[in-house]
C-alpha positions in Angstrom: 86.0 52.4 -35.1 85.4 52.3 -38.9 84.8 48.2 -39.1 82.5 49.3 -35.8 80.3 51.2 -38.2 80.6 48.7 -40.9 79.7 45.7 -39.1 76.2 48.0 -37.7 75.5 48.9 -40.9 76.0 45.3 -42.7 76.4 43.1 -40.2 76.2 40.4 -42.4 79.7 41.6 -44.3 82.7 39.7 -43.8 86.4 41.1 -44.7 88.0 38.1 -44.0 86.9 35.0 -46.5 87.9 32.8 -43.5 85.4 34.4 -41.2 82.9 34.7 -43.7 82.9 31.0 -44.5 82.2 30.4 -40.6 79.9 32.7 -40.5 77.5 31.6 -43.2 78.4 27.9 -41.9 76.9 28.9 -39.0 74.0 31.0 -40.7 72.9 27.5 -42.6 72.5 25.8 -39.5 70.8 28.4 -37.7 73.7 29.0 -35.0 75.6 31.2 -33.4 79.5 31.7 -34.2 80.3 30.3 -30.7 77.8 27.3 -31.0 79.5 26.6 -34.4 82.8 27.2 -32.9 81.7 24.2 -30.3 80.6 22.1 -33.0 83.8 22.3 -34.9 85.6 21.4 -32.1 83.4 18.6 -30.9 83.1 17.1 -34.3 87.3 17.2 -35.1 88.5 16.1 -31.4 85.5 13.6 -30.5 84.9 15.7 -26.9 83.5 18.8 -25.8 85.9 21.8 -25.5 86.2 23.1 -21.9 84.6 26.9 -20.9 87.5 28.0 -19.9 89.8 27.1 -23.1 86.5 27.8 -25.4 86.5 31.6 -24.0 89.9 32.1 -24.8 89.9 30.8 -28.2 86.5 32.3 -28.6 88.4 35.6 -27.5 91.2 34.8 -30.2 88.6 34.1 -33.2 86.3 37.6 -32.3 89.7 40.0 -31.6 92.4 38.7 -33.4 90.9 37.1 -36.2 92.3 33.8 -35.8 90.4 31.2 -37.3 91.4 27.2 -36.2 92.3 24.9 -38.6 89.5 22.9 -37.5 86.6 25.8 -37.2 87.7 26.2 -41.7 87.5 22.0 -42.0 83.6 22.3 -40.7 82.8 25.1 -42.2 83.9 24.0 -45.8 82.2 20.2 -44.5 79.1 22.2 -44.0 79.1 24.3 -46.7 79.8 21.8 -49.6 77.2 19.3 -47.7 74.6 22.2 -48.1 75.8 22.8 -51.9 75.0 19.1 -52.7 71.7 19.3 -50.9 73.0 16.6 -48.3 72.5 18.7 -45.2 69.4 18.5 -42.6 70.0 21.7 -41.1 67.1 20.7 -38.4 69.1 17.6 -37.5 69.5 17.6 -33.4 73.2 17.0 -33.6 73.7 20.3 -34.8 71.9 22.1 -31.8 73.2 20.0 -28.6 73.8 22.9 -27.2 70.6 24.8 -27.9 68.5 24.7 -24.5 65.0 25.3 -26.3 65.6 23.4 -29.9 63.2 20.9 -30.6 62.2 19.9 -34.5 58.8 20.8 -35.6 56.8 18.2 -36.4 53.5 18.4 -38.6 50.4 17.8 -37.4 49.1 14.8 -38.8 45.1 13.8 -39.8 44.3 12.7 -37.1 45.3 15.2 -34.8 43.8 17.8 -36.9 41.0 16.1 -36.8 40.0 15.9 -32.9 40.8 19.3 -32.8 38.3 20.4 -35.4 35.9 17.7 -34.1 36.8 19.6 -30.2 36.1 22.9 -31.0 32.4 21.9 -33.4 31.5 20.3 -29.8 32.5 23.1 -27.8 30.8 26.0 -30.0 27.3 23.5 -30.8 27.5 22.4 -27.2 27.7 26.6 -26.2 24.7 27.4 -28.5 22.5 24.8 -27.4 22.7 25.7 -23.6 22.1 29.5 -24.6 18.8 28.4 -26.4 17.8 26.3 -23.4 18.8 29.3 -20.5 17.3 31.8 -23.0 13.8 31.1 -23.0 11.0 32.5 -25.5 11.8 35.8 -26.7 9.2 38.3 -28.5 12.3 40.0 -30.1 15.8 39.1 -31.1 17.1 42.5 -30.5 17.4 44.5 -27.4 15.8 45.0 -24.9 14.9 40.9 -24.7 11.3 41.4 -23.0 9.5 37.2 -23.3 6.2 36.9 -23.2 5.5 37.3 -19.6 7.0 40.3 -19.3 4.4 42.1 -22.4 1.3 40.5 -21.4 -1.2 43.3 -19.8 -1.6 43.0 -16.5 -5.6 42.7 -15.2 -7.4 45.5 -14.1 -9.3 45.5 -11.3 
C-alpha cells in the first residue's frame, strides 16, 4: 500500500534502477512501458511477441519486478543513443504500434502562402458583396434609414 501512495504521489520515481532505466527509455521515445516492452522484444528476436505471451511477461515486469534481459539491452541502446544525440525519437519505427502516430511536418512557403492568399479572397470578396447588398446609407450607425426612407413624403 505504501509504494501505492508513492507511485500517486511521484509517479515518475523508480526504486528499482532496472525499471527506471525502462521507464525513461520509454519516456524518450514518447511510449508506453508495454509499447517499449514490444519494441524490445521485436528489435532483439526479429518478430513480434504474441498477446498472449506479451500479457504474461507484461504481468511478470508490472508485479514481480522482473525485468528481461532484452527489455535492459534496449533500454541502455536507447538511452546511450539519446546521450550522444544519435536518436530521432519521431522516427516511425519506434511507434508501429501507435494507431494515431504520424510525424509532423512543417508547413512549407508555399502552403502558407495559398492559405493567406485564401482567406485575403474570402474576407475582400465578403466586404465587397456587403457594399453592393448594402446600398446608400445616410448613417453608418443604427438604425440604417437610406435615402428613400428620409425623404418627406408630398403633401397633398
Amino acid at each position: 500500500m505504501a509504494g501505492l501512495l508513492k507511485t500517486l504521489i511521484r509517479p515518475d520515481h523508480e526504486d528499482d534502477p532496472e525499471h527506471a532505466q525502462i521507464a525513461q527509455a520509454a519516456n524518450i521515445l514518447q511510449v508506453g512501458e508495454f509499447q517499449f516492452l514490444q519494441l524490445a522484444y521485436r528489435e532483439w528476436f526479429g518478430d513480434d511477441i504474441l498477446e498472449s505471451a506479451m500479457d504474461g511477461m507484461f504481468k511478470l515486469y508490472m508485479l514481480n519486478g522482473e525485468v528481461p534481459f532484452w527489455a535492459r539491452d534496449y533500454a541502455r541502446r536507447i538511452l546511450r543513443l539519446d546521450d550522444t544525440g544519435g536518436l530521432n525519437e519521431s522516427d516511425p519505427r519506434y511507434h508501429r504500434f501507435d494507431c494515431e502516430y504520424s510525424p509532423r511536418t512543417p508547413l512549407d512557403a508555399r502552403r502558407i502562402g495559398f492559405m493567406l492568399g485564401l482567406a485575403v479572397m474570402l474576407v475582400g470578396g465578403g466586404i465587397v458583396i456587403s457594399n453592393f447588398e448594402a446600398g446608400t446609407n445616410v448613417s453608418m450607425f443604427p438604425p440604417y434609414f437610406s435615402e428613400e426612407e428620409l425623404r418627406p413624403e408630398p403633401r397633398i
